[in-house]
MARKOLMAR-425824 format. One record per residue (C-alpha): residue number from 1; residue in one letter; x, y, z. Coordinates in Angstrom, 2 decimals, decimal comma, always signed. Example, Ala and Ser with C-alpha at 12.3 -4.5 7.8 and 13.67 -1.06 7.14 Angstrom:
residues 2
[rotor 1; "A"; [+12,30; -4,50; +7,80]],
[rotor 2; "S"; [+13,67; -1,06; +7,14]],
END
This chain:
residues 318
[rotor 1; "X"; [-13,04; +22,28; -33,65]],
[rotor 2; "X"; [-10,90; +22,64; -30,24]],
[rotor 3; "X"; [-12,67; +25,73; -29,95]],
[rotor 4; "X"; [-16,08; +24,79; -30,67]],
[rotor 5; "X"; [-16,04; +21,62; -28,42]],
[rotor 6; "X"; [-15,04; +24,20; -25,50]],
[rotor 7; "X"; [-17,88; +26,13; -26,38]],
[rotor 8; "X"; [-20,40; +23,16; -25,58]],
[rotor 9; "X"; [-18,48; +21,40; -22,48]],
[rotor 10; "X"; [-18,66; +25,41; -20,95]],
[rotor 11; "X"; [-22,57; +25,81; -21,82]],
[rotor 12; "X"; [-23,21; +22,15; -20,74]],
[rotor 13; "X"; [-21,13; +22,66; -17,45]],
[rotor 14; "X"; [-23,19; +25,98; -16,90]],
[rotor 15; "X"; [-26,29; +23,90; -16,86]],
[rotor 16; "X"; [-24,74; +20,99; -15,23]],
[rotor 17; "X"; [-27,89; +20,58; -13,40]],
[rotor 18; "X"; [-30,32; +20,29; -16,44]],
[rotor 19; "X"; [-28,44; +17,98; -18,23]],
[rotor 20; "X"; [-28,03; +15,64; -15,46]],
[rotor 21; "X"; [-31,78; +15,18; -15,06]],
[rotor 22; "X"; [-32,02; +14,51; -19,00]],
[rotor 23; "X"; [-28,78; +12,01; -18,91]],
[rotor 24; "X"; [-31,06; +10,02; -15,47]],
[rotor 25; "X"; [-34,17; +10,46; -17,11]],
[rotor 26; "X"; [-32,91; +8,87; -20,68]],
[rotor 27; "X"; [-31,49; +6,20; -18,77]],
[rotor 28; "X"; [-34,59; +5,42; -17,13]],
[rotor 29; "X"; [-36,06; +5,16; -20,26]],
[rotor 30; "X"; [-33,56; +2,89; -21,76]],
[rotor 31; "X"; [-33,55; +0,62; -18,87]],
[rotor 32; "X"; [-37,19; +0,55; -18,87]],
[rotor 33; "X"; [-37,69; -0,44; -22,64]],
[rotor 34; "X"; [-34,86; -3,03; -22,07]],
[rotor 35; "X"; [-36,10; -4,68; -19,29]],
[rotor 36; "X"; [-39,40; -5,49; -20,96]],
[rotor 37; "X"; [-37,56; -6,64; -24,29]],
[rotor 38; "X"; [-35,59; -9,11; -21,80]],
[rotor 39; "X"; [-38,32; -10,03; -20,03]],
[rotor 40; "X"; [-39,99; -11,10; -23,22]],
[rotor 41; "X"; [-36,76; -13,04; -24,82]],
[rotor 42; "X"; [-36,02; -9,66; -26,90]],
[rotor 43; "X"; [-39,81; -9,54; -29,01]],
[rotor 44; "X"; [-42,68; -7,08; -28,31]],
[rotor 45; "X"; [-45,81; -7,68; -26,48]],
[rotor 46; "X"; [-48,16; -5,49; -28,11]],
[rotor 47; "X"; [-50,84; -6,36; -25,30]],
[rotor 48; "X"; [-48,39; -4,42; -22,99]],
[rotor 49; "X"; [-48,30; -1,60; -24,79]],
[rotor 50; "X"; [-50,90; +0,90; -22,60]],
[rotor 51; "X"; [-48,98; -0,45; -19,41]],
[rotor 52; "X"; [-45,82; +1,03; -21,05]],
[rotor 53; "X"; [-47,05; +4,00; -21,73]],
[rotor 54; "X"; [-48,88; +4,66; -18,91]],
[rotor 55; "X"; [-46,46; +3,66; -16,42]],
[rotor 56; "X"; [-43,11; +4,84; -17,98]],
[rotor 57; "X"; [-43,87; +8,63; -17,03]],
[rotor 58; "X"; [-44,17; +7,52; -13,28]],
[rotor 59; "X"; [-40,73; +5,54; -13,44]],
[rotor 60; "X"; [-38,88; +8,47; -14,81]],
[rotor 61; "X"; [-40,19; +11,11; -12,08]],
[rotor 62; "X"; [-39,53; +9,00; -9,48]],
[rotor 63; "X"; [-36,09; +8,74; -10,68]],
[rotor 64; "X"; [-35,41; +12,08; -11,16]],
[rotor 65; "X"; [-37,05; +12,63; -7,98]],
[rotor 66; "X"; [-34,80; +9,82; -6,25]],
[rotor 67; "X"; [-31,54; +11,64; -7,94]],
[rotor 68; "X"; [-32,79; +14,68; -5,93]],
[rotor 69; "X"; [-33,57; +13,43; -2,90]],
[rotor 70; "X"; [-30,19; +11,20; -2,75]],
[rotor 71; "X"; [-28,31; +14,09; -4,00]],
[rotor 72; "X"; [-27,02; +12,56; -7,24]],
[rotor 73; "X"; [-27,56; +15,62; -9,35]],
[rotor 74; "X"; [-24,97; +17,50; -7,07]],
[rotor 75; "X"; [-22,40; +15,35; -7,47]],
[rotor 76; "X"; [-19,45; +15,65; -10,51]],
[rotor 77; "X"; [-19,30; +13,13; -12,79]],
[rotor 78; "X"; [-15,36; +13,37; -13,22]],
[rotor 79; "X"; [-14,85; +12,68; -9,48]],
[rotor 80; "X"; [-16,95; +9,73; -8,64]],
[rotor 81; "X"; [-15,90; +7,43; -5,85]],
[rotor 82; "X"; [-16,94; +4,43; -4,00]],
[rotor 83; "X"; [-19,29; +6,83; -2,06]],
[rotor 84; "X"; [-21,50; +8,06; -5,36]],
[rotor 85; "X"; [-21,68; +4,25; -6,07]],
[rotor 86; "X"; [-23,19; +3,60; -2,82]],
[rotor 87; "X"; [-26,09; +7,18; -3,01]],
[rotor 88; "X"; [-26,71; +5,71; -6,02]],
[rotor 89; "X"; [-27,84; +1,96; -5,54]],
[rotor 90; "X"; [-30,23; +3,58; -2,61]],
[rotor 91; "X"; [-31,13; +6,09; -4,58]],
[rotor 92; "X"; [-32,46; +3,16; -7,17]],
[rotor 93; "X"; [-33,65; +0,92; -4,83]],
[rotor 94; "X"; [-35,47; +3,06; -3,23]],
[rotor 95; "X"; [-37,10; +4,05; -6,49]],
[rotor 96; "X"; [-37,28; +0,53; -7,29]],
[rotor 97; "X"; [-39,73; +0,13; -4,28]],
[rotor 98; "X"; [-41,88; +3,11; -4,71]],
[rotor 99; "X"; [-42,32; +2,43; -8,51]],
[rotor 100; "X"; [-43,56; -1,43; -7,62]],
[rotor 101; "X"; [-45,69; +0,12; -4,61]],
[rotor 102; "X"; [-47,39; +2,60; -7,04]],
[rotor 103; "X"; [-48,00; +0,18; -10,13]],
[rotor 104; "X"; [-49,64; -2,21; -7,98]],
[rotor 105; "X"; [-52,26; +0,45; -6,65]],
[rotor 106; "X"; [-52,91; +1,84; -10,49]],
[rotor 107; "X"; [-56,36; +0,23; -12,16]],
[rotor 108; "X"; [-53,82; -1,35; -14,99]],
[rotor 109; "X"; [-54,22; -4,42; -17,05]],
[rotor 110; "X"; [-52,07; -5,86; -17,42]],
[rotor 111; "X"; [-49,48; -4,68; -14,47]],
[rotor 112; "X"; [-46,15; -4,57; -14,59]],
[rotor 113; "X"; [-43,92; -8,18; -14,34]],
[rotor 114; "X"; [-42,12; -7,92; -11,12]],
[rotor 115; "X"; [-39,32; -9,19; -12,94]],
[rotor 116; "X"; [-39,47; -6,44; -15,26]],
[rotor 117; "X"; [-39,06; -3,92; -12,56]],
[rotor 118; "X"; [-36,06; -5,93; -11,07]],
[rotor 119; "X"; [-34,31; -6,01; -14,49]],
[rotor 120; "X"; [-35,04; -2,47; -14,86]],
[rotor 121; "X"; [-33,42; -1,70; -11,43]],
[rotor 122; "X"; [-30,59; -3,49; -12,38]],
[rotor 123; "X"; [-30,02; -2,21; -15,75]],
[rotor 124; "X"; [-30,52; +1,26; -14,48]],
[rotor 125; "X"; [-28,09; +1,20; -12,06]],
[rotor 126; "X"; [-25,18; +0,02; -13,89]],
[rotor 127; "X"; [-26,27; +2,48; -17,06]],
[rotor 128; "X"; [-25,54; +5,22; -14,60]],
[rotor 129; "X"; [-22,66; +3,87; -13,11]],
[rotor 130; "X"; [-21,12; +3,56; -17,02]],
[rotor 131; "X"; [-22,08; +6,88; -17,62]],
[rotor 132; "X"; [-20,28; +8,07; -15,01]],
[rotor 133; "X"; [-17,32; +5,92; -15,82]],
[rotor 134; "X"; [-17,08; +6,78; -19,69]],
[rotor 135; "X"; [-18,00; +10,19; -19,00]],
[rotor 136; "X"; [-14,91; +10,52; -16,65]],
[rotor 137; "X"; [-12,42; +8,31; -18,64]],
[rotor 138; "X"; [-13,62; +10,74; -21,56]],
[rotor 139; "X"; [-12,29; +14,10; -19,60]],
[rotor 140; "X"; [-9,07; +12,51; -18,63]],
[rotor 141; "X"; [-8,28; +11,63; -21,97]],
[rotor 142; "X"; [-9,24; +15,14; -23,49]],
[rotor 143; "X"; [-7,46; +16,59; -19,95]],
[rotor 144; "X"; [-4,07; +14,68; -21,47]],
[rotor 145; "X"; [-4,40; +15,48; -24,83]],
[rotor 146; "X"; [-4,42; +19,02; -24,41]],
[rotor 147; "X"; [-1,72; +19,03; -21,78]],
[rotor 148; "X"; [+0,37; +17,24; -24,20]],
[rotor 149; "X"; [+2,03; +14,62; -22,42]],
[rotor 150; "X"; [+0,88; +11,66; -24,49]],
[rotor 151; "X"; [+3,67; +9,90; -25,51]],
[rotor 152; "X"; [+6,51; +11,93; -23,79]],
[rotor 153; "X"; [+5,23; +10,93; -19,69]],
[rotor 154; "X"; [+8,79; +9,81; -17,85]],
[rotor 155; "X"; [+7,97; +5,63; -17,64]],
[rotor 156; "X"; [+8,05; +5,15; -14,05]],
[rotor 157; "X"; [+8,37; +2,32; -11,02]],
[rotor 158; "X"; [+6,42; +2,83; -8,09]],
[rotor 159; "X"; [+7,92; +0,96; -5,30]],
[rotor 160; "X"; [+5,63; -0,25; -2,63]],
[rotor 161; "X"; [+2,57; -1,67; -3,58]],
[rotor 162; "X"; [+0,56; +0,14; -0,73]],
[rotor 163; "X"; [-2,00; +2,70; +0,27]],
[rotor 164; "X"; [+0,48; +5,40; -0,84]],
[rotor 165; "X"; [+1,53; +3,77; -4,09]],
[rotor 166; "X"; [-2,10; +3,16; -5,01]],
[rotor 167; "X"; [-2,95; +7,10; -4,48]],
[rotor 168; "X"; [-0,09; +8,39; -6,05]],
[rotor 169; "X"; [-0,78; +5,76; -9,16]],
[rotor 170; "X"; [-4,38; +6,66; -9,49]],
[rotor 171; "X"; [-3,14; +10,75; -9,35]],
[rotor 172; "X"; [-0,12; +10,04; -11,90]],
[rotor 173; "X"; [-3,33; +7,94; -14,56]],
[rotor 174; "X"; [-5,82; +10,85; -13,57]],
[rotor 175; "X"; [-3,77; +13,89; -13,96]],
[rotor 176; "X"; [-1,53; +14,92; -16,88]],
[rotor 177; "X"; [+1,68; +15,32; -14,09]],
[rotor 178; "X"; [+4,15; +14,15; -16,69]],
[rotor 179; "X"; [+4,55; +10,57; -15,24]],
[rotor 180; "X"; [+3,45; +7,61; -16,29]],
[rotor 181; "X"; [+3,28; +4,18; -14,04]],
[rotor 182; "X"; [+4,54; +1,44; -15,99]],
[rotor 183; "X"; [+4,39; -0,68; -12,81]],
[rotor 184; "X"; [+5,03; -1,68; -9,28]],
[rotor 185; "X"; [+7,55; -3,13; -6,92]],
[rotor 186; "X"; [+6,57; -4,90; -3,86]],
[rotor 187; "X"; [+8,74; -7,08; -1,62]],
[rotor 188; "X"; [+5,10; -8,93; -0,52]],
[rotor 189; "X"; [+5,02; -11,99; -3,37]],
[rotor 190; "X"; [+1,11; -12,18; -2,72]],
[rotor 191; "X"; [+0,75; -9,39; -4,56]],
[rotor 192; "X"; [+2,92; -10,27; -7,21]],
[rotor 193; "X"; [+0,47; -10,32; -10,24]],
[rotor 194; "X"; [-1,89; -8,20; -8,79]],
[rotor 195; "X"; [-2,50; -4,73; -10,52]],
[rotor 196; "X"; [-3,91; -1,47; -8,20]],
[rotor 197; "X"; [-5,08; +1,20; -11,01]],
[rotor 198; "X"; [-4,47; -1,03; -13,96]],
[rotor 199; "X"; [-0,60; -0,98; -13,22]],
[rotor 200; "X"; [+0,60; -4,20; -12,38]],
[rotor 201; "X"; [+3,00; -5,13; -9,78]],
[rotor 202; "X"; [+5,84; -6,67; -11,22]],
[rotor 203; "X"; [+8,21; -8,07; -8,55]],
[rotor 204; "X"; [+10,37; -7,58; -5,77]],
[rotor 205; "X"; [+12,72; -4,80; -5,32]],
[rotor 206; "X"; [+15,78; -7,62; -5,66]],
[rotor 207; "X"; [+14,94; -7,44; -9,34]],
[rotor 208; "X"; [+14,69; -4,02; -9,40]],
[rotor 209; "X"; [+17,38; -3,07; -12,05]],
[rotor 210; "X"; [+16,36; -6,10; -13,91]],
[rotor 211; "X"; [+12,87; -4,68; -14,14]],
[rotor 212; "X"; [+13,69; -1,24; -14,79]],
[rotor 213; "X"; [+15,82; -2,27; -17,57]],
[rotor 214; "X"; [+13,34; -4,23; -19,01]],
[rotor 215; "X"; [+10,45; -1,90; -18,92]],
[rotor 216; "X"; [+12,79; +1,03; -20,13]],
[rotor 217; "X"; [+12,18; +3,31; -16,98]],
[rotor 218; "X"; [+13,16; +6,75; -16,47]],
[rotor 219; "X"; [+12,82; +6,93; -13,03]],
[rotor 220; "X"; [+11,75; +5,44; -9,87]],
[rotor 221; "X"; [+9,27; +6,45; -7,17]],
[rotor 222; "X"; [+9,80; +5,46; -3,64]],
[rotor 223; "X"; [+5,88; +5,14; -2,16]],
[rotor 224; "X"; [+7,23; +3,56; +1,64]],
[rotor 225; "X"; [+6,12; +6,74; +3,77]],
[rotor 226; "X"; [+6,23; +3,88; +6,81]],
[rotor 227; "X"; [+9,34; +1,45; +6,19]],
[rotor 228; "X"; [+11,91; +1,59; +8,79]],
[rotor 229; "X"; [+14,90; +3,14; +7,97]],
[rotor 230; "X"; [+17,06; +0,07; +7,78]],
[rotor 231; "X"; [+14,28; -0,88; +5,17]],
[rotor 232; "X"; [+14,52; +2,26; +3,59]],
[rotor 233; "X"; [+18,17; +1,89; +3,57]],
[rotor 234; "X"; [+18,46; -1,45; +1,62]],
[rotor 235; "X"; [+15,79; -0,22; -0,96]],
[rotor 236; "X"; [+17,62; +3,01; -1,76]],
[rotor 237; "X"; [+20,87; +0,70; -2,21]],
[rotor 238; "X"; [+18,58; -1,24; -5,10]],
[rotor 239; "X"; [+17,52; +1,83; -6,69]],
[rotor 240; "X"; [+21,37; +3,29; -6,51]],
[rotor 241; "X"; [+22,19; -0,17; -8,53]],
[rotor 242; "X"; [+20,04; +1,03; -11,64]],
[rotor 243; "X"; [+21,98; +4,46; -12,39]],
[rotor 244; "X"; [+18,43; +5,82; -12,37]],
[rotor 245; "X"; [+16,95; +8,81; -10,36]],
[rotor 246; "X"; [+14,47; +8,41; -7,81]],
[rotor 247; "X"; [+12,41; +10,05; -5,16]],
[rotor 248; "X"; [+10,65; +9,40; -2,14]],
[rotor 249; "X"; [+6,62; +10,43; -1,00]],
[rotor 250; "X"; [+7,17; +11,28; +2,50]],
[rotor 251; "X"; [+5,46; +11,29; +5,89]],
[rotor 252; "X"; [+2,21; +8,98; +6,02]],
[rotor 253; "X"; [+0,13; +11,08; +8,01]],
[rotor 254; "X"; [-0,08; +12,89; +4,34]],
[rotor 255; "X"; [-1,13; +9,15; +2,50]],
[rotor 256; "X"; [-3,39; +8,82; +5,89]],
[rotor 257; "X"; [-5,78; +12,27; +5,24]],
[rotor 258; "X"; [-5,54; +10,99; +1,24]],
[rotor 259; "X"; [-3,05; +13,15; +0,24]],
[rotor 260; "X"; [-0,52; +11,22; -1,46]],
[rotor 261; "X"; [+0,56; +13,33; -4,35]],
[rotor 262; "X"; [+3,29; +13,80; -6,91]],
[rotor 263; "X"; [+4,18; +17,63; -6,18]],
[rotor 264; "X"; [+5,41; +16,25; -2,61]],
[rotor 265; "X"; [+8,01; +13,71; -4,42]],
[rotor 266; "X"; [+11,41; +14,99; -3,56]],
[rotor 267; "X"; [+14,86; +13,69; -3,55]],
[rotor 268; "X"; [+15,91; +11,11; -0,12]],
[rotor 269; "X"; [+17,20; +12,84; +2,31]],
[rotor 270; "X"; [+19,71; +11,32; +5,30]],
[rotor 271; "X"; [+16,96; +11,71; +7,79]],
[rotor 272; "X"; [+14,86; +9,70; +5,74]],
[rotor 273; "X"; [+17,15; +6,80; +5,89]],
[rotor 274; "X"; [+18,87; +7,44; +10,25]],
[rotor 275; "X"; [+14,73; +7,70; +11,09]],
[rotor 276; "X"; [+15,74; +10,79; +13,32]],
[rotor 277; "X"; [+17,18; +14,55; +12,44]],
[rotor 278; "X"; [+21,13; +14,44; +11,18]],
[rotor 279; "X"; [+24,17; +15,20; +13,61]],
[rotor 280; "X"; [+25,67; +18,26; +11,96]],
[rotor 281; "X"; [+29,56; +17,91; +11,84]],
[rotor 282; "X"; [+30,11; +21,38; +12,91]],
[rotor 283; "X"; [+32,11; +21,79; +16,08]],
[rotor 284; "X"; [+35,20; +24,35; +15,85]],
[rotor 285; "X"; [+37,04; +21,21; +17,43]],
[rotor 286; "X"; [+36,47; +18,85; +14,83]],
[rotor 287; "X"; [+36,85; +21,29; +11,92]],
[rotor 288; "X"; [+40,36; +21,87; +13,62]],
[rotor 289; "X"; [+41,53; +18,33; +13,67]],
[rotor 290; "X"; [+39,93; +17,70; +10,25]],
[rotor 291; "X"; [+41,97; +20,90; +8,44]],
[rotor 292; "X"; [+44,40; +19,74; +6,19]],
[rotor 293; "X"; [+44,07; +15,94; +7,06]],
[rotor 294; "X"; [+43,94; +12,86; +4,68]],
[rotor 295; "X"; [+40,68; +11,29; +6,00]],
[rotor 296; "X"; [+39,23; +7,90; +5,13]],
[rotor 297; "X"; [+35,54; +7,13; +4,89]],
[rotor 298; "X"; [+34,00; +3,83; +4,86]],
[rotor 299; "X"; [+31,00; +3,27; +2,75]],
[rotor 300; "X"; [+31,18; +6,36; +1,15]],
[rotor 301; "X"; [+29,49; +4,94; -2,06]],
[rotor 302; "X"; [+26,17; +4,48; -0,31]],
[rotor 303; "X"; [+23,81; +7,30; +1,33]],
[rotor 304; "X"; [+25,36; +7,81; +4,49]],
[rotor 305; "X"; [+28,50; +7,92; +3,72]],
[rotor 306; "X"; [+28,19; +10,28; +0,81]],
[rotor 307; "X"; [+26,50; +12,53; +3,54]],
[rotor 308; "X"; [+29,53; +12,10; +5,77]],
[rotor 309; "X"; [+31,70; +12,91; +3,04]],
[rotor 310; "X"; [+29,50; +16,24; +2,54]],
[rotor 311; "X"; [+29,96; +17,19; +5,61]],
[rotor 312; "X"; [+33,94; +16,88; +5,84]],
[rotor 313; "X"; [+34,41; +18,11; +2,78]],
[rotor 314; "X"; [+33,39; +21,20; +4,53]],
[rotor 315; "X"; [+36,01; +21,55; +6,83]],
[rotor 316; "X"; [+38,55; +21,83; +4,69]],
[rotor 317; "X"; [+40,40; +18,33; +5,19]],
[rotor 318; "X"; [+43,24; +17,47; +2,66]],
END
């Protein structure tokens, strides 16, 4: 069955083209038939039966011809964004308009009802829009079932409710990467509630452990590629509370060109938390005075300090 379903989404994708323009043109179709059933309280008006058929032709060509010209045949269904949305209300208004210019200029009795042609408008452009939708939901699913991961994704917390959070949530819900967001935490309590990819954000990063306990997470994604250090700093020290592992997305010149992705998680680093490059302990001077000696570090529990301790430990102290 695996097999044979490849088959067809490999000869459809071939003719990705073709099947496009028969997906627009049945929608036209559909959206014309409904808007005349709910024009006329869902019954039949046999007396506008010739319009239908006369008229229905015309609509779908100057969709398809619409698709064309606003390049909606050229786009992939599985990567629709706010942008596609946008081509494609112009690209049915604009049909919309040249449909009602060239029924009222056919000899036709009787015409079309204007509001026919604005519920077909309507109708047709959120048909398309949920054929994209279910069309992409429908890959990702298949994408995750054959990668696998169902059911044994690492439950994650993505702190910082952001730009960066959001792209790295909608990559992680997307893309079998063996995470899955179980939620958000955000220090800004007007967006406690809110949800940003259908992950909700669940509280402040006070009650992180609480949280993490309570939604049985694995690990914990730092998505902050702009807090200070001192910032940084006290949310590392929550995260360090939890016994849990946890990474950081750097640098947001990457979440600025839309690059926020998982594969650039790595482990916190000191520099992350000073804000400038480490002072390497590495003077023949202090590796003399440090030989052999007892020393005492504050704070060695905590990030800093455990780098400190790193770096006497190699100079041979006592």
């Amino acid at each position: 069955m695996n097999r044979f379903a490849s088959r067809v989404y490999s000869f459809l994708g071939q003719r990705r083209r073709w099947v496009a323009l028969a997906a627009y043109g049945a929608v036209a179709v559909a959206a014309y038939f409904l808007a005349f059933l709910l024009r006329f309280e869902l019954s039949w008006r046999s007396d506008y039966t010739t319009t239908v058929v006369r008229t229905l032709p015309l609509l779908v060509i100057t969709r398809l011809v619409c698709a064309h010209a606003f390049r909606l045949l050229m786009g992939r269904w599985r990567f629709v964004s706010t942008r596609d949305v946008m081509r494609l209300v112009a690209a049915t208004t604009t049909g919309t308009f040249a449909f009602f210019v060239m029924t009222r200029l056919l000899p036709i009795a009787p015409s079309v009802p204007r509001s026919v042609i604005v519920v077909e408008w309507i109708l047709t452009t959120y048909l398309t829009a949920g054929l994209w939708i279910g069309y992409r939901t429908a890959f990702e699913r298949v994408r995750y079932r054959r990668a696998g991961v169902n059911g044994h994704a690492r439950r994650v917390l993505i702190v910082g409710a952001g730009e960066a959070g959001n792209q790295l949530a909608r990559e992680m819900r997307r893309i079998p990467t063996g995470y899955h967001p179980v939620g958000f935490i955000d220090d800004d309590p007007d967006k406690w509630g809110t949800s940003l990819q259908g992950v909700e954000v669940l509280g402040p990063t006070t009650e992180l452990a609480a949280i993490a306990a309570r939604e049985q997470v694995k690990e914990i994604i730092l998505a902050l590629p702009s807090a200070a250090p001192a910032d940084l700093r006290r949310v590392v020290e929550c995260c360090e509370a939890t016994s849990l592992p946890f990474k950081v997305l750097p640098g947001i010149a990457s979440v600025l060109a839309g690059e926020a992705r998982v594969d650039q998680l790595r482990e916190v680093r000191i520099e992350d938390l000073l804000g400038r490059e480490p002072i390497r302990l590495e003077l023949p001077e202090l590796a003399e005075d440090l030989r052999g000696q007892a020393v005492l570090i504050t704070g060695a529990a905590g990030s800093i300090g455990s780098e400190l301790a790193r770096q006497v430990a190699l100079h041979a102290p006592a």
